[in-house]
PAZAPA-697987 format. One record per residue (C-alpha): residue in three letters; chain; x, y, z. Coordinates in nm, 4 decimals. Example, Ala and Ser with C-alpha at 12.3 -4.5 7.8 and 13.67 -1.06 7.14 Angstrom:
! residues 2
SITE    aa   ch          X          Y          Z
SITE   ALA    A     1.2300    -0.4500     0.7800
SITE   SER    A     1.3670    -0.1060     0.7140
//
This chain:
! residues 58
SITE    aa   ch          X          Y          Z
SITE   UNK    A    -0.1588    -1.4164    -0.7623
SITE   UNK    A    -0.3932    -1.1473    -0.6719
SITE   UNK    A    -0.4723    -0.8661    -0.4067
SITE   UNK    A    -0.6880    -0.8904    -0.1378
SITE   UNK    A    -0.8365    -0.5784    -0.0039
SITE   UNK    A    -0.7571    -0.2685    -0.0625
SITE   UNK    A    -0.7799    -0.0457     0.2687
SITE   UNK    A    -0.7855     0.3293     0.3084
SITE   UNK    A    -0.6043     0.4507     0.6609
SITE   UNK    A    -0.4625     0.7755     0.7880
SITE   UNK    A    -0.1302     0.8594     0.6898
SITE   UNK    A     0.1044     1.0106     0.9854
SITE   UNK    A     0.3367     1.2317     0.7925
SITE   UNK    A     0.0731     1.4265     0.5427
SITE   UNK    A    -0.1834     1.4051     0.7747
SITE   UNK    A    -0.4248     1.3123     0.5525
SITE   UNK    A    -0.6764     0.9896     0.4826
SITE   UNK    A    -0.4709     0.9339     0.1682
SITE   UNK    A    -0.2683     0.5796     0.2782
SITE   UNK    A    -0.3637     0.2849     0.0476
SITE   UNK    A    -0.3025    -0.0851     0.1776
SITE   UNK    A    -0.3406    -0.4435     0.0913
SITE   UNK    A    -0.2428    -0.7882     0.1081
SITE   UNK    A    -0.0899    -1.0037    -0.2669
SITE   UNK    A    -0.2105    -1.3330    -0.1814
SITE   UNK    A    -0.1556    -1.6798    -0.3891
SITE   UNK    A    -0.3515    -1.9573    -0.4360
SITE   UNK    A    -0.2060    -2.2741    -0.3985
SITE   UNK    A    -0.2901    -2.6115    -0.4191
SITE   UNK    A    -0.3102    -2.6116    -0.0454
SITE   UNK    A    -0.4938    -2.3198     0.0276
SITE   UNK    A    -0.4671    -1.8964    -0.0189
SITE   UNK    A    -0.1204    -1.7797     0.1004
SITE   UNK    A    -0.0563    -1.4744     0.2060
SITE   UNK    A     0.2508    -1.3118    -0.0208
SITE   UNK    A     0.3224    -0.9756     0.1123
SITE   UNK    A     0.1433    -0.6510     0.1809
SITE   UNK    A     0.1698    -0.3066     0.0261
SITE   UNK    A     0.0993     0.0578     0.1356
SITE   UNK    A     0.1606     0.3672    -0.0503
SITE   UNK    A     0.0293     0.7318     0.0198
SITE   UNK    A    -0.1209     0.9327    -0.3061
SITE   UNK    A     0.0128     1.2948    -0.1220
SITE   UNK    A     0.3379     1.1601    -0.0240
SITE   UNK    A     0.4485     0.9539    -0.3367
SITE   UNK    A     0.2999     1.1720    -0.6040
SITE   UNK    A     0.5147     1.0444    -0.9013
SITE   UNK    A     0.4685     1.3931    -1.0264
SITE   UNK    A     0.6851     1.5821    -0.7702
SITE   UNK    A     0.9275     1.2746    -0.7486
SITE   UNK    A     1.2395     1.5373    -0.5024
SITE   UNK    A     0.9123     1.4829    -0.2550
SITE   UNK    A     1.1094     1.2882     0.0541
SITE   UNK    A     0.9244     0.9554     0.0847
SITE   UNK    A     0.6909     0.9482     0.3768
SITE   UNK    A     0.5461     0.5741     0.4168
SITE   UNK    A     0.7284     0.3544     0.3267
SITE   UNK    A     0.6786     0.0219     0.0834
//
């Protein structure tokens, strides 16, 4: 298991270019798989001000 990846995109709730992306993909016997994706925001989930209201989702 592994990422693919990782995109930067604009984030509509901080306004800011701050929204991280990506793909988990697998490799299987029968070829890459794609797993899931992933987004989080460094403004809006700051683990340091964790009362912040979450902005962008998983």
């Amino acid at each position: 298991m592994t990422t693919g990846d990782v995109t930067a995109s604009w984030c509509p709730t901080c306004k800011a270019h701050s929204l991280l992306g990506g793909e988990v993909l697998v490799l299987a016997p029968d070829g890459v798989a794609r797993v899931s994706s992933w987004r989080w925001c460094e403004i809006c989930e700051n683990p340091a001000y964790p009362e912040q209201e979450k902005c962008c989702g998983p």
